[in-house]
C-alpha atoms as an extended CHARMM CRD file, in Angstrom:
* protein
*
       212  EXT
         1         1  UNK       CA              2.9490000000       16.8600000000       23.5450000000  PROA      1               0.0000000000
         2         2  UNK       CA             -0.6980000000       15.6950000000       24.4640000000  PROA      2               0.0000000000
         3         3  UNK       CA             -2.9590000000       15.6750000000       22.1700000000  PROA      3               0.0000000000
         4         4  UNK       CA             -6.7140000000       17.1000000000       23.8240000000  PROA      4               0.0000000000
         5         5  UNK       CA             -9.3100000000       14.2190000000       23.0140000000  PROA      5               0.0000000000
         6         6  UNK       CA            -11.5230000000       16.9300000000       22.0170000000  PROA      6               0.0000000000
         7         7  UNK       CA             -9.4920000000       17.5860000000       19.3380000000  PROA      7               0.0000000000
         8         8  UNK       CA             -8.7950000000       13.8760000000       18.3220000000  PROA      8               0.0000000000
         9         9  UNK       CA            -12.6660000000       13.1860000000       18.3350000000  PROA      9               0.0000000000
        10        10  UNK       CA            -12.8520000000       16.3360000000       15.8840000000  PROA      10              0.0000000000
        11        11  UNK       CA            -10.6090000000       14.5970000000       13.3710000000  PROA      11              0.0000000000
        12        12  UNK       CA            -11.8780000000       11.2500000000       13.6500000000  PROA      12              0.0000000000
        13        13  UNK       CA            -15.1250000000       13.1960000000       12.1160000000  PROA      13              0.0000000000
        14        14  UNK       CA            -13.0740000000       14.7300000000        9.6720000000  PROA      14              0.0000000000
        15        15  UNK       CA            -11.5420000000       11.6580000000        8.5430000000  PROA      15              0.0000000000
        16        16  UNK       CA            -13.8640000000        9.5610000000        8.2040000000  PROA      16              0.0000000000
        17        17  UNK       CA            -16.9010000000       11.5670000000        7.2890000000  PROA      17              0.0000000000
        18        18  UNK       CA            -14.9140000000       14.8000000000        5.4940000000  PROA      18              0.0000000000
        19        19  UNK       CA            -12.3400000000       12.9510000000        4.5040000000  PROA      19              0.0000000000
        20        20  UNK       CA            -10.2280000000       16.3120000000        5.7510000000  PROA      20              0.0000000000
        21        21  UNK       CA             -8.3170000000       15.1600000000        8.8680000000  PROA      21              0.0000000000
        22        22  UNK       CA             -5.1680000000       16.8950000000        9.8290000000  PROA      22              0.0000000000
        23        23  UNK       CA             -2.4670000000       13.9370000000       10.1320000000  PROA      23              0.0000000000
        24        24  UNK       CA             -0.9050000000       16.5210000000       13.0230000000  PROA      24              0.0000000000
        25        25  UNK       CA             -3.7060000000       15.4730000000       15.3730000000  PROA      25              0.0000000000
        26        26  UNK       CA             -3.7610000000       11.9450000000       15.0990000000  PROA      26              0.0000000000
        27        27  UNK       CA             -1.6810000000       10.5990000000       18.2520000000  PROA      27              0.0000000000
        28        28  UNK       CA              1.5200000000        8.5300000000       17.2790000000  PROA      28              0.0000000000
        29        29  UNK       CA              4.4690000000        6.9420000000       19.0460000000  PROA      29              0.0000000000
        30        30  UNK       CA              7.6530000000        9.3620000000       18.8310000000  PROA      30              0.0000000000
        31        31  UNK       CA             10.4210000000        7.5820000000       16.4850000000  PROA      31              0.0000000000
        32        32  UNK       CA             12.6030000000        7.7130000000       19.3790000000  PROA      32              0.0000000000
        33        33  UNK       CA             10.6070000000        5.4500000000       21.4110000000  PROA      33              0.0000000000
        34        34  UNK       CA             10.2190000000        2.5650000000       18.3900000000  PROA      34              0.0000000000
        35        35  UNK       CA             12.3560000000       -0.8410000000       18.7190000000  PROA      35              0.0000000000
        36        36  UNK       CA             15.4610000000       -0.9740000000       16.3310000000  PROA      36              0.0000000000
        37        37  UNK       CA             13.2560000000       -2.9860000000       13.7550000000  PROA      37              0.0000000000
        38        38  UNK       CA             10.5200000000       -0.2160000000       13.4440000000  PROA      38              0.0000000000
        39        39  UNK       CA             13.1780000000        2.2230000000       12.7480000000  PROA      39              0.0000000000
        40        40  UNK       CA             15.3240000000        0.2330000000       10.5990000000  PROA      40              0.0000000000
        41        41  UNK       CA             12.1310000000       -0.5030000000        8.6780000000  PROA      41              0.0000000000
        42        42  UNK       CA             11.0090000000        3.4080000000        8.5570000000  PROA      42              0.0000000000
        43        43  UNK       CA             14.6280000000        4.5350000000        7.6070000000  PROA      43              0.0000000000
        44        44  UNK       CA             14.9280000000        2.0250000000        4.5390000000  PROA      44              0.0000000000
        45        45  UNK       CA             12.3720000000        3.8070000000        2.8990000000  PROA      45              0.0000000000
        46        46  UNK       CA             13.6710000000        7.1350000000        3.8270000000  PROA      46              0.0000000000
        47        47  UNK       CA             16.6710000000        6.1130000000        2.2470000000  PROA      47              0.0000000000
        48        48  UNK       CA             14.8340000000        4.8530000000       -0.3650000000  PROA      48              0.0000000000
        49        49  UNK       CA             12.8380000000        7.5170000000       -1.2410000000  PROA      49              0.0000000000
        50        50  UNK       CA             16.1090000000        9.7520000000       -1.5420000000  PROA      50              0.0000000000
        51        51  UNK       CA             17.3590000000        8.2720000000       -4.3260000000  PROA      51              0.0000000000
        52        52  UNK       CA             16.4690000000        9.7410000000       -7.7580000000  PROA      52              0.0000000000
        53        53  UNK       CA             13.4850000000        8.2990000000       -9.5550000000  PROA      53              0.0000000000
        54        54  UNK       CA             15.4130000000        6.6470000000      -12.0570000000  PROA      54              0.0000000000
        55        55  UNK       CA             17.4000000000        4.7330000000       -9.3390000000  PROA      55              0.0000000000
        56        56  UNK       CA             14.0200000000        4.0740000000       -7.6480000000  PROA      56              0.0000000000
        57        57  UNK       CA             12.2760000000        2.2020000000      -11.1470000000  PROA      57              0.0000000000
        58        58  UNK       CA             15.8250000000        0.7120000000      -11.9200000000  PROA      58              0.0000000000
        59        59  UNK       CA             15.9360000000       -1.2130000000       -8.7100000000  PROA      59              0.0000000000
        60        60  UNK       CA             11.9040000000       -1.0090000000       -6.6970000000  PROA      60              0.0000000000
        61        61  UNK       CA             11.7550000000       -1.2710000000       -2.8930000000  PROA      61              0.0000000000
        62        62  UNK       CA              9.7630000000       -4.4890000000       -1.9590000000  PROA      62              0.0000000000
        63        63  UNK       CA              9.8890000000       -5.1210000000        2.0000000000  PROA      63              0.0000000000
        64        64  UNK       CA              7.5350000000       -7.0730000000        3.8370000000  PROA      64              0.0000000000
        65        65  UNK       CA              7.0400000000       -6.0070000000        7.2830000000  PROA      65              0.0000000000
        66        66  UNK       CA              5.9400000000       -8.8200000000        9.6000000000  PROA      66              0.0000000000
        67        67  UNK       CA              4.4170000000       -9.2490000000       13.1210000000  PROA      67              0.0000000000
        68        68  UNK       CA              1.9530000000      -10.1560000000       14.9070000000  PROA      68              0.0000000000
        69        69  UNK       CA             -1.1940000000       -7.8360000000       16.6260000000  PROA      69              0.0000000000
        70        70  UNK       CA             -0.0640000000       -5.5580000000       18.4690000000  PROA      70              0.0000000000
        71        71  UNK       CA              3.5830000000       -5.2160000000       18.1010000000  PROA      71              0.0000000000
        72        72  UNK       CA              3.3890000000       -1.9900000000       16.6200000000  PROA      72              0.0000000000
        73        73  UNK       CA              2.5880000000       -2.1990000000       12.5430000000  PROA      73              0.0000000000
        74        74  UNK       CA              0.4780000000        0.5420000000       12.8420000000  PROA      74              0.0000000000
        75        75  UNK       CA              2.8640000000        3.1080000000       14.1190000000  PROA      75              0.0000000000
        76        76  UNK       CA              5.7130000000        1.7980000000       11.5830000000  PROA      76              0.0000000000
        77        77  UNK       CA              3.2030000000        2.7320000000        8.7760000000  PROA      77              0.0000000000
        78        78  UNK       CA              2.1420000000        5.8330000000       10.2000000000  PROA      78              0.0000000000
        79        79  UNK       CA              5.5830000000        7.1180000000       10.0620000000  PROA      79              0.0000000000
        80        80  UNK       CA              6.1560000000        5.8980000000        6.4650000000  PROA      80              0.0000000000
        81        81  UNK       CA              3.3660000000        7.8020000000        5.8120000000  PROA      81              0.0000000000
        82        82  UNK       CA              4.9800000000       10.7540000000        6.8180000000  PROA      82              0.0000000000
        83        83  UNK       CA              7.8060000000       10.1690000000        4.9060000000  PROA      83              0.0000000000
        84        84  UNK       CA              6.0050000000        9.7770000000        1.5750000000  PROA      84              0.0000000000
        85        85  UNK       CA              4.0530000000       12.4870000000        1.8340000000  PROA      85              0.0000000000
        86        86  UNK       CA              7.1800000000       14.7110000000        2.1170000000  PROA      86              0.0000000000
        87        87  UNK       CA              8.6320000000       12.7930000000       -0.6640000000  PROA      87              0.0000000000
        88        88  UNK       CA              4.9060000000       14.0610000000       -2.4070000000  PROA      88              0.0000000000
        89        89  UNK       CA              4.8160000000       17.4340000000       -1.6370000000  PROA      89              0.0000000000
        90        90  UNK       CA              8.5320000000       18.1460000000       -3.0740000000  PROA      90              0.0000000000
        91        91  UNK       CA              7.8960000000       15.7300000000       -6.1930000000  PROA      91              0.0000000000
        92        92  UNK       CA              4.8380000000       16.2250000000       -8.7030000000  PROA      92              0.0000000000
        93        93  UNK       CA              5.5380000000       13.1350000000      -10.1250000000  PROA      93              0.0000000000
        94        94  UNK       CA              5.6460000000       10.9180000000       -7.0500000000  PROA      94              0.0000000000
        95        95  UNK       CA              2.1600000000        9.4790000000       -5.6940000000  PROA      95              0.0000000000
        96        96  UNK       CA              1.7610000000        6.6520000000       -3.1050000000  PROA      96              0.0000000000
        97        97  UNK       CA             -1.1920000000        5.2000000000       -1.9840000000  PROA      97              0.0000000000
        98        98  UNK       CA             -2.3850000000        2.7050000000        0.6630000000  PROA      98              0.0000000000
        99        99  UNK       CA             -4.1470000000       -0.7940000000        0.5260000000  PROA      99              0.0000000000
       100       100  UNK       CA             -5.8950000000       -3.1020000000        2.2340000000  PROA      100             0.0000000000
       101       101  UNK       CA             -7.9460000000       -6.3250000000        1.7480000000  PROA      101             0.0000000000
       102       102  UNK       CA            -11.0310000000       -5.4220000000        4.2230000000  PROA      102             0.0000000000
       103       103  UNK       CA            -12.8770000000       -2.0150000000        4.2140000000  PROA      103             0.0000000000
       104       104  UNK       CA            -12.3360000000       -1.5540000000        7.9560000000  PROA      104             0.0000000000
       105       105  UNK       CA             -8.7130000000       -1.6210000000        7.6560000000  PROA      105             0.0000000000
       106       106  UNK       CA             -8.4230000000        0.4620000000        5.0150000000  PROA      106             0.0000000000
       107       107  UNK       CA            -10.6290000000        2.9400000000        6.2040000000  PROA      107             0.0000000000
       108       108  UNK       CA             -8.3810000000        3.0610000000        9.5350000000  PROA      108             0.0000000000
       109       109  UNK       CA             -5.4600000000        3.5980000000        7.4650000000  PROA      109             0.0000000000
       110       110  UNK       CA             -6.6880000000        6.2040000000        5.6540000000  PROA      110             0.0000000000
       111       111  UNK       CA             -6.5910000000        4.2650000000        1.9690000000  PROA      111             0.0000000000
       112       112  UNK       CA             -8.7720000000        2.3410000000        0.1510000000  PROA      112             0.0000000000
       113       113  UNK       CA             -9.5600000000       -1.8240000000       -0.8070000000  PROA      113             0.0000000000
       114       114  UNK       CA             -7.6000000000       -3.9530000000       -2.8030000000  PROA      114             0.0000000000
       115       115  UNK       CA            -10.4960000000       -4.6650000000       -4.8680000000  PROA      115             0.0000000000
       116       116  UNK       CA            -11.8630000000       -1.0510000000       -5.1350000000  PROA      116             0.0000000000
       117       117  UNK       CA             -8.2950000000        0.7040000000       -6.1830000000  PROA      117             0.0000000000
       118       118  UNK       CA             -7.9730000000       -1.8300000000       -8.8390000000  PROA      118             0.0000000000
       119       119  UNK       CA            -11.3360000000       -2.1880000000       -9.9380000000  PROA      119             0.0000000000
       120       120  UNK       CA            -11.4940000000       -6.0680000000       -9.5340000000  PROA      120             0.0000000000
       121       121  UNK       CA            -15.2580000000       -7.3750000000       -9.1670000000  PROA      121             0.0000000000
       122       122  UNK       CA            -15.0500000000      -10.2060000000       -6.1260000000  PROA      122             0.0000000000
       123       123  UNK       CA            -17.9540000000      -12.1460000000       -7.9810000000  PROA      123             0.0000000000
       124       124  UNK       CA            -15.4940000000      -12.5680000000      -10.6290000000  PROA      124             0.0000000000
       125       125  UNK       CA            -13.0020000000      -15.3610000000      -11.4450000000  PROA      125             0.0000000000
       126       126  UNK       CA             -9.5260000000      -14.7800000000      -11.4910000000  PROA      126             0.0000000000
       127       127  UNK       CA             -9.2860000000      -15.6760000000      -15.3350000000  PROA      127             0.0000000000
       128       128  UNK       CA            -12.3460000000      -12.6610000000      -15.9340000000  PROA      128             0.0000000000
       129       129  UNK       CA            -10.2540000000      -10.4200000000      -14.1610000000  PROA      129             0.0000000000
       130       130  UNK       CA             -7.2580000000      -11.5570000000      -16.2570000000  PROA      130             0.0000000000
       131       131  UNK       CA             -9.4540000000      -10.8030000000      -19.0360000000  PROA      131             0.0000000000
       132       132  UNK       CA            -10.6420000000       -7.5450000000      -18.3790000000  PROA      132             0.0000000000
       133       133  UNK       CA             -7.1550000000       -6.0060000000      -18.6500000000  PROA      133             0.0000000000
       134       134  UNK       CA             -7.3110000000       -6.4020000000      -22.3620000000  PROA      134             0.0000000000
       135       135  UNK       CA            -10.5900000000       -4.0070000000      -22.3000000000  PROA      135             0.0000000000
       136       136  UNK       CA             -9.9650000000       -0.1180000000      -22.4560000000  PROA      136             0.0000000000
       137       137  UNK       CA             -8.9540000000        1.6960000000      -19.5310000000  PROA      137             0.0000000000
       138       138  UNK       CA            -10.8520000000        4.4700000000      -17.9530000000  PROA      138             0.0000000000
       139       139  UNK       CA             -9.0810000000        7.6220000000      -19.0220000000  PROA      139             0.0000000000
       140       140  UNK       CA             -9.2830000000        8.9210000000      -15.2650000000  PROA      140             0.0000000000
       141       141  UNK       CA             -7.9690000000        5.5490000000      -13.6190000000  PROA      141             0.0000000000
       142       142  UNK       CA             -5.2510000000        5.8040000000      -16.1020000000  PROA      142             0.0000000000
       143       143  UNK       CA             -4.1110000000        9.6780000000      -14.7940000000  PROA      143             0.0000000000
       144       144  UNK       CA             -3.9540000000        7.8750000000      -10.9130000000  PROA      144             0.0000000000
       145       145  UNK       CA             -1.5640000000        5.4740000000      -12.4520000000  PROA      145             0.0000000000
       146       146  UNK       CA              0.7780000000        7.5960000000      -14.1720000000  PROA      146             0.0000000000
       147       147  UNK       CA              2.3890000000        8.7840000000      -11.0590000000  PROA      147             0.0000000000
       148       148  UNK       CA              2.2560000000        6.1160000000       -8.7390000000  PROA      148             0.0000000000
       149       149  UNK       CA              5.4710000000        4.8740000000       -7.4660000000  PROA      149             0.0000000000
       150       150  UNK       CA              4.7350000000        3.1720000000       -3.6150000000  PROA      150             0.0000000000
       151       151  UNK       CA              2.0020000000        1.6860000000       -2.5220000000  PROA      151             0.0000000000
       152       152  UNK       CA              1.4350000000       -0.1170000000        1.1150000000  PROA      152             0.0000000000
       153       153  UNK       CA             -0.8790000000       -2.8360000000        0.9610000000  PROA      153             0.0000000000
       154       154  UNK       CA             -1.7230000000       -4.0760000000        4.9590000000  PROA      154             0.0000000000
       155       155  UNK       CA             -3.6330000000       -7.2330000000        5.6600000000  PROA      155             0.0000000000
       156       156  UNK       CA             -1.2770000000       -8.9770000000        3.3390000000  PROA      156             0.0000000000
       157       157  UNK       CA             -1.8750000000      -12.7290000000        4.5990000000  PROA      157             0.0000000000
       158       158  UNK       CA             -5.2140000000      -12.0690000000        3.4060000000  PROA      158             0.0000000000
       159       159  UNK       CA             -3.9780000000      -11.7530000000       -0.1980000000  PROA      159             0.0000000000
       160       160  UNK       CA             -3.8280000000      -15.4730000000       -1.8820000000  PROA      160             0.0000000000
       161       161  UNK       CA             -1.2830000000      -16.0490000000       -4.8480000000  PROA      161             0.0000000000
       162       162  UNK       CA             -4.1200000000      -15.2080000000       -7.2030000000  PROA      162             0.0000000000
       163       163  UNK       CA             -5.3220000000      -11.4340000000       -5.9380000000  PROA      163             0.0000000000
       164       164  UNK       CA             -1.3210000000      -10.7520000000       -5.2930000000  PROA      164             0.0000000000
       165       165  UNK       CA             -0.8800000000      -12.6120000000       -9.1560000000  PROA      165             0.0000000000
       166       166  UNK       CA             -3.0710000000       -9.9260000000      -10.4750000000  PROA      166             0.0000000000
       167       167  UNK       CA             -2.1750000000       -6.9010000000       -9.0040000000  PROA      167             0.0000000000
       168       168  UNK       CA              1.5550000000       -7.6840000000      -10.2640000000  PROA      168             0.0000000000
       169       169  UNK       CA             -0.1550000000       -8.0200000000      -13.9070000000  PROA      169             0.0000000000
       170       170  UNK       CA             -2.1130000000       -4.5460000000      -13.7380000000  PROA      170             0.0000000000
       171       171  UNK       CA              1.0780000000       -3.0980000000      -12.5330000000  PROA      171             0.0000000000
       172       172  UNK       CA              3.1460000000       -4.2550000000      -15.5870000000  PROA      172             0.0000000000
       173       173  UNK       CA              0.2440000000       -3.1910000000      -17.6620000000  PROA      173             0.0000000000
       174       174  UNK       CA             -0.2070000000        0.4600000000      -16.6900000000  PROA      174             0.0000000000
       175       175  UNK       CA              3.7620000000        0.7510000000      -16.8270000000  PROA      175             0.0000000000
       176       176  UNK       CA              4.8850000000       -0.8330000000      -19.6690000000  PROA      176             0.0000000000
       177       177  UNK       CA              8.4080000000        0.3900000000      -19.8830000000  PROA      177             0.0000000000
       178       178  UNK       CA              9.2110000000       -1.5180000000      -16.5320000000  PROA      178             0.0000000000
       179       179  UNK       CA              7.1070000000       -4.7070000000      -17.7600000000  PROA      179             0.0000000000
       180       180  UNK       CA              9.4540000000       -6.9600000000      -17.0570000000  PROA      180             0.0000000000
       181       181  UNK       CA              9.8710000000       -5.6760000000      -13.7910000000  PROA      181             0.0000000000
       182       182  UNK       CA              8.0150000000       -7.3020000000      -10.7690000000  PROA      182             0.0000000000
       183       183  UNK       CA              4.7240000000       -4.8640000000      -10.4710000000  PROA      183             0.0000000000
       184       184  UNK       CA              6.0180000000       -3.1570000000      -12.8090000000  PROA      184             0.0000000000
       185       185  UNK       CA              8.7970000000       -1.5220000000      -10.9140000000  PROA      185             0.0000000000
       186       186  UNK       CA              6.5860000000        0.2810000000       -8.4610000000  PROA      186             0.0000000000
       187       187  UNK       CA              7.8010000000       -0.4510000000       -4.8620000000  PROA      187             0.0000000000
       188       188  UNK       CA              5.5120000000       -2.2170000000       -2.4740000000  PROA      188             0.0000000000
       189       189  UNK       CA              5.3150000000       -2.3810000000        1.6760000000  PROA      189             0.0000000000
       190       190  UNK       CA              3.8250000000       -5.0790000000        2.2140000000  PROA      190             0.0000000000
       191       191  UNK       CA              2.5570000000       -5.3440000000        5.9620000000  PROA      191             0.0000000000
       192       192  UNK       CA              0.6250000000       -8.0150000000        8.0690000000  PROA      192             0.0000000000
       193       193  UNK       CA              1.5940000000      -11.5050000000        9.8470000000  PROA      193             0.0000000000
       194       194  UNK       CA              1.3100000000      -14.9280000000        8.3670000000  PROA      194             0.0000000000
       195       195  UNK       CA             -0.6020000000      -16.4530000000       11.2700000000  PROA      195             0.0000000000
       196       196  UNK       CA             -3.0940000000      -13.8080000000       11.8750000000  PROA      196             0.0000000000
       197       197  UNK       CA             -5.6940000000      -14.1990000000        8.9690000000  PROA      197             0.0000000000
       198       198  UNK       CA             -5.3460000000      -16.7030000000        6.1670000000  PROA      198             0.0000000000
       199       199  UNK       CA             -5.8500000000      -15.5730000000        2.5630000000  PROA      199             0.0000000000
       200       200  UNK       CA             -9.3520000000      -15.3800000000        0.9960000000  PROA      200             0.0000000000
       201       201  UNK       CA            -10.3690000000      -17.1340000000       -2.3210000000  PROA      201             0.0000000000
       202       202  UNK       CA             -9.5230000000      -19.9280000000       -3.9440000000  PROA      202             0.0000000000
       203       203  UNK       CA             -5.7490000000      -21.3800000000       -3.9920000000  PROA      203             0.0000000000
       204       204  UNK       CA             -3.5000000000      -22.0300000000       -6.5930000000  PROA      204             0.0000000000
       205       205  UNK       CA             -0.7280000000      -24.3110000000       -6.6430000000  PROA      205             0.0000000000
       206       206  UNK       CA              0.3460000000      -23.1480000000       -9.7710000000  PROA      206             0.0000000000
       207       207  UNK       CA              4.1860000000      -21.8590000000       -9.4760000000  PROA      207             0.0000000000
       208       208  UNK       CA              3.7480000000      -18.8810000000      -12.1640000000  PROA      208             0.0000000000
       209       209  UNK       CA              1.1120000000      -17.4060000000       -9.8620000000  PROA      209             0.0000000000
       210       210  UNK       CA              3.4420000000      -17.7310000000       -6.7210000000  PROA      210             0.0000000000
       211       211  UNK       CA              5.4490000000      -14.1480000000       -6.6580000000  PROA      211             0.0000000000
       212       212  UNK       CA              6.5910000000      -14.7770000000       -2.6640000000  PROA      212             0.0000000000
């Protein structure tokens, strides 16, 4: 079915200036016309996301989706995102949310910044971020936590070992029956391409900061 333009340029205000858009608008490619990797991809989570949530903190999804611009990332994600939000709607106890390093990107997709969702300051030094887990958490940032069990974080070359060091620490913190669990047993897409933008910051050689 086509969608008019009129109403596409309707919820392209809605989206980004509402914040109200109707997902139903928003053009996408049909599953049957994705490559057997985009639907293998979209169908591991599906069959993820059936299993109970005990099996899902015993044993987290993390897949990293790779590719270059323009082979079709975008419409992979925008059918997981379909997918979790059913899983959502059915489960009261199931949020997901969706990341990404740059403001543009995450404000195509609909989610938010690394930096903002995880209230790191960027003028900060990894070792002040570090530090700034041990201080009390805001009572409201702690509700958003409680339920979240997926997250998709695009961009993901952009993340160095340090950013993607930290967000594995938070994770542990705010679930600390699954702290010994890699980010603390909530499953992670991770989506981007090696070769298309380098990570940001500083480096670290260090192997207890290198999670790949």
């Amino acid at each position: 079915m086509e969608i008019p333009y009129q109403l596409v340029r309707r919820n392209f205000y809605r989206k980004y200036f509402l914040g109200t858009a109707d997902d139903s608008l928003e053009p996408q490619v049909p599953f049957e016309k994705l490559n057997i990797k985009q639907r293998l991809a979209i169908e591991t989570v599906e069959k993820f996301i059936s299993k109970s949530e005990s099996e899902q903190r015993a044993d987290p999804l993390h897949m990293l989706l790779l590719g270059s611009a323009g082979v079709g990332k975008t419409a992979v994600i925008s059918h997981v995102k379909k997918v979790l939000r059913s899983k959502q709607a059915k489960d009261g106890n199931f949020d997901f949310k969706i990341l990404s390093y740059t403001g543009m990107a995450s404000f195509n997709a609909g989610g938010s910044t690394i930096h903002s969702f995880f209230g790191i300051p960027a003028y900060k030094s990894y070792a002040e971020w570090v530090d700034q887990l041990n201080q009390p958490m805001n009572p409201f940032r702690n509700e958003i936590f409680q339920t979240l069990r997926f997250l998709i974080i695009d961009e993901i070359s952009m993340c160095g070992k340090l950013l993607l060091s930290y967000i594995d620490k938070f994770l542990r913190k705010m679930n600390p029956d699954f702290s010994g669990q890699p980010f603390g047993s909530v499953s992670i897409l991770f989506v981007g391409g090696h070769f298309q933008l380098p990570a940001i910051g500083k480096c670290c050689s260090k192997k207890k900061h290198d999670l790949w």
